[in-house]
N, C-alpha and C positions, 0 to 999 in steps of 0.2 A: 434519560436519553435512550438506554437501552432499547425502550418500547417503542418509542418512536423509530432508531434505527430498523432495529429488525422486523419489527412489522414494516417497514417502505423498502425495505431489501426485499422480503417473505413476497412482497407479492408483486415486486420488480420481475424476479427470475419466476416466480409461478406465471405469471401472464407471459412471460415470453419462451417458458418450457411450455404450454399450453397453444400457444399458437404455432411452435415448433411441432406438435404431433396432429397437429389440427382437431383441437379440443375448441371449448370455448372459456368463457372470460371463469376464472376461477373461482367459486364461490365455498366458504366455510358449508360444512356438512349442514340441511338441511333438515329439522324436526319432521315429526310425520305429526298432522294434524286435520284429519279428516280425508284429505287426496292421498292418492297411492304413491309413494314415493319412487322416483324414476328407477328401472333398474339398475345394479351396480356391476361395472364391468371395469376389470381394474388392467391399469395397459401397464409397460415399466418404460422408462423413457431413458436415455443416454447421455450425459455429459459426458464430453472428450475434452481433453486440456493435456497438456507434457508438464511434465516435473523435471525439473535440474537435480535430479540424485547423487549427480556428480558434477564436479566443475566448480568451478569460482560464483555460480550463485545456491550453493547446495542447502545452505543454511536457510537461507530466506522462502525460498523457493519452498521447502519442506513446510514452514508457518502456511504460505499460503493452501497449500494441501491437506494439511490441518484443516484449515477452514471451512473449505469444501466440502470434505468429508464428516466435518461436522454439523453442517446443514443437512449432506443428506442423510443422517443420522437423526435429524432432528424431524426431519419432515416423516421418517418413516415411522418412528416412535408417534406422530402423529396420526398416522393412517394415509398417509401420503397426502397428494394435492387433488381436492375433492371440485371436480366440474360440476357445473348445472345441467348437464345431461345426465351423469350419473355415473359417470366416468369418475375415474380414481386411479390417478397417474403418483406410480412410485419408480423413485431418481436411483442410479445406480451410474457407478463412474467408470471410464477408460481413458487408462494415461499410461505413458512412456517415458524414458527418461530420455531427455534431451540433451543431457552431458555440457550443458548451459553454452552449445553448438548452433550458431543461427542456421548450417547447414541443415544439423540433424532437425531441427525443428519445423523447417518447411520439409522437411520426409516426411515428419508422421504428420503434419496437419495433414498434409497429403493424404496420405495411410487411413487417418481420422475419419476425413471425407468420405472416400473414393473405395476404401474397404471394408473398416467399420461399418460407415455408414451411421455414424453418430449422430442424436438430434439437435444435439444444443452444445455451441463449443463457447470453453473460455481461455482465456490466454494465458503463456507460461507467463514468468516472473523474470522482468528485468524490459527495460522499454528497448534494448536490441533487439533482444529473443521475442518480445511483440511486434514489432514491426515486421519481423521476418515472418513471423503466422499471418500476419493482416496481409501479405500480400496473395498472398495462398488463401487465404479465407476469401479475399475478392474477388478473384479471379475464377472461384466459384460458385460465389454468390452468394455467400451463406453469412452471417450474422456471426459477431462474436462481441465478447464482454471482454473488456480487461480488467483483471481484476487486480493486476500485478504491474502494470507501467504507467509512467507518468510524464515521461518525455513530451512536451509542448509538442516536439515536433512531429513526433505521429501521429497526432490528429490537424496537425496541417500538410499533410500527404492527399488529402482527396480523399478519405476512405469514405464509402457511402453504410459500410456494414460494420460499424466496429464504434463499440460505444463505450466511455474511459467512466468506472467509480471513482478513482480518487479524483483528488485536485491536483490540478496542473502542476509540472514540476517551477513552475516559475514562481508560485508561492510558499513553494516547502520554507523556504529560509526568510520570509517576509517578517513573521512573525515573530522570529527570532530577533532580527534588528530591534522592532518594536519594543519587545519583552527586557532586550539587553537594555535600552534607551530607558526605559522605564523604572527598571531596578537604579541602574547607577549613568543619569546621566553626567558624568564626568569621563564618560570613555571618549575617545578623541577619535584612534586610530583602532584599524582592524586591519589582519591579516585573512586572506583569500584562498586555502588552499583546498584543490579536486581533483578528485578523478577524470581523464579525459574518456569519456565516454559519455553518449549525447543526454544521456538523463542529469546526470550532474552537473554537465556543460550547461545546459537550460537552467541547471538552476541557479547557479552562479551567474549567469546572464543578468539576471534579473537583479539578483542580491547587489552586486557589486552595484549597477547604480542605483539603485535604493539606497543602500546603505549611501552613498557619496551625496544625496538629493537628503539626508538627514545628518549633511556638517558633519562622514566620518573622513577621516582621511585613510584611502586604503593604501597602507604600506604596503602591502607582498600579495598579488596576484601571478600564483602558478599552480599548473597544471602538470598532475602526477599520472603515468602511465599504468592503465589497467594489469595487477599482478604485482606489481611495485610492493616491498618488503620493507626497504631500508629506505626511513625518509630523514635518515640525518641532516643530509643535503637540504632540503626545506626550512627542515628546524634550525640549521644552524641560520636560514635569513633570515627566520621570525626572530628567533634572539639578537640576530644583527637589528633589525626595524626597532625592536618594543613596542608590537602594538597591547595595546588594553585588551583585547581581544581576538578571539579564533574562530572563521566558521569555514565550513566547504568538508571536507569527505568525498564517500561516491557509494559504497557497499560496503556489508560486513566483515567480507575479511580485511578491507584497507581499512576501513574504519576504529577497527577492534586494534588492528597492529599501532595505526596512525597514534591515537590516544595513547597506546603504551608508552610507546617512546616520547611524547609530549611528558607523561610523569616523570618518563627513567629520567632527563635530561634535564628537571626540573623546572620547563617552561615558568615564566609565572607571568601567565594570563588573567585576568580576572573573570571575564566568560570564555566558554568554549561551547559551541555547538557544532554536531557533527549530522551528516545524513545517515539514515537505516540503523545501522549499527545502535546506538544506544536502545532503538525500540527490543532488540532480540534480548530472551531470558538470559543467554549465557556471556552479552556482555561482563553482567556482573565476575566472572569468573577473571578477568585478570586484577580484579581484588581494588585495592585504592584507585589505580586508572583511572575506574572506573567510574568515581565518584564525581558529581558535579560536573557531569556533563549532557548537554540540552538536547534533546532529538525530535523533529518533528511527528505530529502525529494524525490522524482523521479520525478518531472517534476518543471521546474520555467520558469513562464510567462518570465521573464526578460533576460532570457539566447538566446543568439542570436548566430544563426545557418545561415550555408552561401548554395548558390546550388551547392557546391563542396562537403559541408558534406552530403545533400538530395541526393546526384548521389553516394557517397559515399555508403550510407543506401539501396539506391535503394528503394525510397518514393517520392511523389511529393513534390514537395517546390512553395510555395508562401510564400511573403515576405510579414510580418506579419506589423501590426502597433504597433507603439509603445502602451502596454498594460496600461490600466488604471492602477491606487492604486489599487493591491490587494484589496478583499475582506477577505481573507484568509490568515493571516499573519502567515506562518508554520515556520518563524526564526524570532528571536526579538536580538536587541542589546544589547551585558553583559556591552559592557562600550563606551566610544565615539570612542573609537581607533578599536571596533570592529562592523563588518557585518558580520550575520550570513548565513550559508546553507538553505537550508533545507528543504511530506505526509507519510502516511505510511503504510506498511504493517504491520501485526504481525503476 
């Protein structure tokens, strides 16, 4: 899958970093085989995006930075992105921290635009902090990616310049009802708990009647306030209900606490899936918690893809190797009978 992914990313963002500096359509570096090969003129082009360095999305925010910066690491080790003119654009980034502030984040796209003068913007991380950029990015007419939100609802705002990689937050927890139903269909009832903030909102939208249109009965739908530490209060209505199961979250730091205190208090659920949280490295760090809990995700090393699906996509295909052991274990096992899904947006 690997190769299918990043090559249909590789030349997602190269055509649309190429039409940003007004190149043309990007072509793999060219043999010399009798004609003179076009001169080479090499330009550097600009990504602008904000980081949450600080704030309640600092964690996540930082993965997706990661990423970034590791593409444009990768393209440069490459020789950058080679045009059919002879042009040869190399990516170099600017970002700010946005203190996970939907104020400060319409400054600098502001800033990004209007001072920089950046060629190619992508979005911070969290579908608030992207809808506050998208409005700023339209109103100046400029293009952007999200690399980082999944909020349904911002892409039913009208936006004409702003185009969403992952999948809608309305299917994060689809797959998990599935998954649970599948492993042990003997679960009856599920408990609903999220963050209120509209990425999780959306996705609980969705879950809860799914889940109810697949004969669950949801005992305990409620919604926890962004920041929220102590979720006694909840846990004690899920131990009141007894449902067979838990799903809802919102972000990593609720996520990370949420789980803990599900083990300290010794819930006993049979599944539990949560959002974002389970996808990050240092879940693992609050130790048992952490164990056998489900996270949704958009890409897995393990999933194998044939060149009927690549001709399919309309992407190259090379046949991958078998992937080492994760590094990144984004789903953990609830029980021996169960494998889970499962990175994320928010």
């Amino acid at each position: 899958m690997r190769g299918i992914r990043l090559a249909g990313a590789a030349l997602a963002v190269a055509g649309l970093v190429a039409a940003a500096c007004g190149g043309t359509t990007p072509t793999p570096a060219s043999s010399a085989s009798g004609s003179s090969a076009p001169a080479t003129q090499t330009k550097t082009f600009t990504i602008g995006f904000t980081q949450s360095q600080t704030g309640n999305q600092n964690v996540t925010s930082k993965r997706q930075t990661e990423g970034i910066q590791l593409w444009v690491e990768d393209v440069t080790k490459a020789g950058g992105i080679k045009l059919k003119d002879g042009t040869v654009l190399m990516p170099q980034v600017k970002f700010y921290d946005d203190e996970s502030k939907t104020d400060r984040v319409q400054a600098l796209y502001t800033r990004l635009i209007n001072d920089d003068k950046v060629d190619f913007l992508l979005s911070p991380y969290s579908s608030g902090l992207v809808k506050a950029a998208a409005v700023i990015t339209e109103q100046n007419g400029r293009l952007m990616v999200t690399a980082g939100g999944a909020d349904d609802v911002t892409m039913e705002q009208g936006f004409k310049g702003v185009y969403q990689v992952y999948a809608p937050g309305s299917k994060y927890l689809i797959g998990a009802i599935d998954l649970m139903l599948k492993l042990d269909p003997t679960i009856k009832k599920v408990a609903i708990v999220n963050e209120k903030d509209s990425f999780s909102a959306s996705v609980v939208a969705a879950a809860n009647p799914y889940a109810k249109s697949k004969g669950l009965d949801v005992v305990v739908a409620e919604g926890y306030d962004t920041g929220t530490t102590d979720f006694n209060p909840f846990i004690n209505k899920i131990q009141a209900a007894g449902p067979d199961a838990i799903i809802g979250g919102g972000h990593f730091e609720d996520g990370t606490t949420f789980a803990k205190q599900l083990f300290d208090k010794r819930v006993n659920a049979r599944f539990v899936a949560l959002l974002v949280a389970p996808a990050e490295p240092t879940f693992k760090d609050i130790g048992d918690a952490a164990q056998f809990i489900v996270g949704p995700s958009q890409w897995e090393p393990a999933a194998k893809y044939s060149a009927e699906t690549a001709k399919a996509a309309n992407v190259p295909y090379r046949r991958s190797r078998t992937p080492a052991a994760p590094t990144r274990r984004s789903c953990r096992r609830r029980s021996t009978r169960s494998t889970s899904c499962c990175s994320t947006a928010a």
